[in-house]
C-alpha positions in Angstrom: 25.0 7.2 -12.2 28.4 6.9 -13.8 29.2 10.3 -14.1 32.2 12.2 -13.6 31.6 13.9 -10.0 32.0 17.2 -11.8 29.4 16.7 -14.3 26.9 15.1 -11.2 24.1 17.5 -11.0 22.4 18.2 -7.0 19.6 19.7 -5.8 19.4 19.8 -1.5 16.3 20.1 -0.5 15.4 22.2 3.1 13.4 24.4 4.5 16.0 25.9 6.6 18.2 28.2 4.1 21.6 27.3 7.0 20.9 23.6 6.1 20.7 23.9 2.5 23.6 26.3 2.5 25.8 23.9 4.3 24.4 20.5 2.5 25.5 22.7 -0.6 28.7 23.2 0.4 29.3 20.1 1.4 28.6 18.3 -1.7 30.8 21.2 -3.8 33.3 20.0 -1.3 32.8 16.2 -2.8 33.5 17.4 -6.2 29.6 18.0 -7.2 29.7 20.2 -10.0 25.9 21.7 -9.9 24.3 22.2 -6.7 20.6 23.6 -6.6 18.0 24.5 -3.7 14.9 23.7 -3.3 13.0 25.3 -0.1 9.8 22.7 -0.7 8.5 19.5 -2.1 6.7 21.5 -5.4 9.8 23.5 -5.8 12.1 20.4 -5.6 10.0 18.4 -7.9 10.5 21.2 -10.5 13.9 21.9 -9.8 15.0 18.4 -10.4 13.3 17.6 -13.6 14.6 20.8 -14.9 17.4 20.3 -14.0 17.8 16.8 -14.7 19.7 16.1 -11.5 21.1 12.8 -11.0 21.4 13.9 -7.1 18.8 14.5 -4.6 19.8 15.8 -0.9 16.4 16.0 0.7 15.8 16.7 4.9 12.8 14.4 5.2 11.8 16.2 8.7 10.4 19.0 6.3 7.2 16.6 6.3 6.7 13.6 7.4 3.5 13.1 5.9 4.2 13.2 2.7 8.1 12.3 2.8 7.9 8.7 1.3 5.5 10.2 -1.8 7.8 13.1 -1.9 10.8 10.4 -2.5 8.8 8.2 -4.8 7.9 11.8 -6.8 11.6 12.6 -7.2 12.6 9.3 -8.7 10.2 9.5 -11.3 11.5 13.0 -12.8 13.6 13.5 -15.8 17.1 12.3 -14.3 15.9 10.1 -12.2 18.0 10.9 -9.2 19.4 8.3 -6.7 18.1 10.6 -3.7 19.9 10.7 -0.2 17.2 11.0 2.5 17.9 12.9 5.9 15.8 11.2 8.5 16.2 11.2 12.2 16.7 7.8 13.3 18.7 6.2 10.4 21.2 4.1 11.9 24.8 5.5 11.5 26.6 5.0 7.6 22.9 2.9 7.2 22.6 2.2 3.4 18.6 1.4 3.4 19.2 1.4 -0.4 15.6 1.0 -1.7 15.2 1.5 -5.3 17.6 4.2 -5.2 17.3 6.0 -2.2 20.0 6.4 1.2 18.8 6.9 4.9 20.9 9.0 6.9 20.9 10.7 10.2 20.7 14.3 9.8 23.5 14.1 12.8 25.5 12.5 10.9 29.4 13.0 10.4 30.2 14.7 6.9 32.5 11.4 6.3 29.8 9.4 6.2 27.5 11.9 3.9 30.6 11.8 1.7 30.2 8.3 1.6 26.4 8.2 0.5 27.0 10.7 -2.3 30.0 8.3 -3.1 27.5 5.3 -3.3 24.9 6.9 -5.3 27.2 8.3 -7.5 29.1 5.2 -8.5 25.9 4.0 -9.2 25.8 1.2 -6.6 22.8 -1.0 -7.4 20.0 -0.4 -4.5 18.8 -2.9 -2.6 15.3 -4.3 -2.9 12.6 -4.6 -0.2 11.9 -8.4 0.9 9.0 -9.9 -0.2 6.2 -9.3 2.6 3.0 -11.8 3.0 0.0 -11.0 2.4 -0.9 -10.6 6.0 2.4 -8.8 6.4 1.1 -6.6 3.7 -2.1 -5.7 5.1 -0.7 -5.0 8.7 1.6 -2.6 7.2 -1.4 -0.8 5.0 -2.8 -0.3 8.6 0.1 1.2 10.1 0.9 3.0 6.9 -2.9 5.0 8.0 -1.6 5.4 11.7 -3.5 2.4 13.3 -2.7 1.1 16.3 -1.5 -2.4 17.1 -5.3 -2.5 19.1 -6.9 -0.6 16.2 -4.7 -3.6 13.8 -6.6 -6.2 15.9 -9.8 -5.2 15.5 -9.3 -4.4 12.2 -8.0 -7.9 11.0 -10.2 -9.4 13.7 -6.9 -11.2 14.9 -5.0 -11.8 18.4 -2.7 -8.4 19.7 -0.1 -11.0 20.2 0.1 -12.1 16.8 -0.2 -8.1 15.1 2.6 -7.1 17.5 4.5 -10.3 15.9 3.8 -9.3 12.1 4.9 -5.9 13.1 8.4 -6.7 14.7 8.4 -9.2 11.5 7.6 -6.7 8.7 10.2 -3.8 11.0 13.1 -6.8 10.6 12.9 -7.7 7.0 12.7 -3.9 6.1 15.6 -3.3 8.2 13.9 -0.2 10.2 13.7 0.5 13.6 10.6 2.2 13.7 6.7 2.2 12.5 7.3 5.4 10.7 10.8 4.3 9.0 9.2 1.0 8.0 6.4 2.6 6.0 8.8 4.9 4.4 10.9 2.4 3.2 7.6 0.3 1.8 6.4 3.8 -0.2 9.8 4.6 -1.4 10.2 1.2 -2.7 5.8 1.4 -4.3 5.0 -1.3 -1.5 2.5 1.0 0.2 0.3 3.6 -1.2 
């Protein structure tokens, strides 16, 4: 995006109307021209292909079942928006830039949600995910459908020892600190379906 902040257009994306009122005014406050709202995922989707927004502010705790589709969704519409994603549990100022797409703590300070907005706007290039194995690739299909590491194990008729290795393996090269982070991060990026 190498737009002229003014000309950026933004759609947040909230169920709470305070959130979206203040995500709104917060991104006016960067200098971002055209903010809209979007209360759900439908109503986003169509909001930002209308719209053509280059900007996507979405609070992934409005679902976390379908929050990685929901991201992969918007980046495929009409402006194809670098999207910042509010999730509980980013790491402070973490740039998890996978095809795109910013993690950040909805706890954030509003210096470091100017910041994202400043990196997606300049039109930073967005890190890819590291290659995975094969193996690395199947355990994370598995925990991608909820599995356990016990359920992995009998599923891949392999040792626990050696799932709960491929898992703290696949959470390190995708940078996340969690199952649920590490599979969002994989669908964002088209790694898991």
């Amino acid at each position: 995006m190498h737009h002229d902040r003014n000309d950026v257009r933004a759609v947040v994306v909230s169920p709470r109307r305070l959130m979206r009122i203040a995500l709104s005014n917060l991104l006016r406050a960067q200098g971002i021209g055209s903010v809209g709202e979007a209360a759900g995922y439908t109503e986003a989707i169509i909001a930002a292909d209308a719209d053509r927004a280059q900007l996507v502010v979405v609070d992934l705790e409005l679902s976390t079942e379908h929050g990685a589709g929901f991201l992969h969704e918007l980046r495929a519409t009409g402006g194809n928006p670098g999207v910042l994603a509010l999730h509980r549990g980013a790491a402070p100022g973490e740039t998890g830039r996978d095809h795109g797409i910013l993690l950040l703590d909805p706890d954030a300070a509003p210096a470091e949600l100017a910041s994202a907005v400043h990196t997606l706007c300049a039109g930073r290039s967005a890190h890819r995910l590291p290659r995975l194995t094969p193996r690395q690739l199947e355990v994370l299909a598995l925990v991608a459908k909820g599995y356990s590491n016990d359920e992995i194990r009998r599923e891949l008729a392999i040792g626990l020892p050696t799932v709960k290795q491929h898992v703290r393996d696949i959470l390190a090269r995708l940078g996340a600190r969690t199952r649920i982070e590490a599979v969002y991060r994989a669908r964002a990026s088209g790694v898991v379906v």
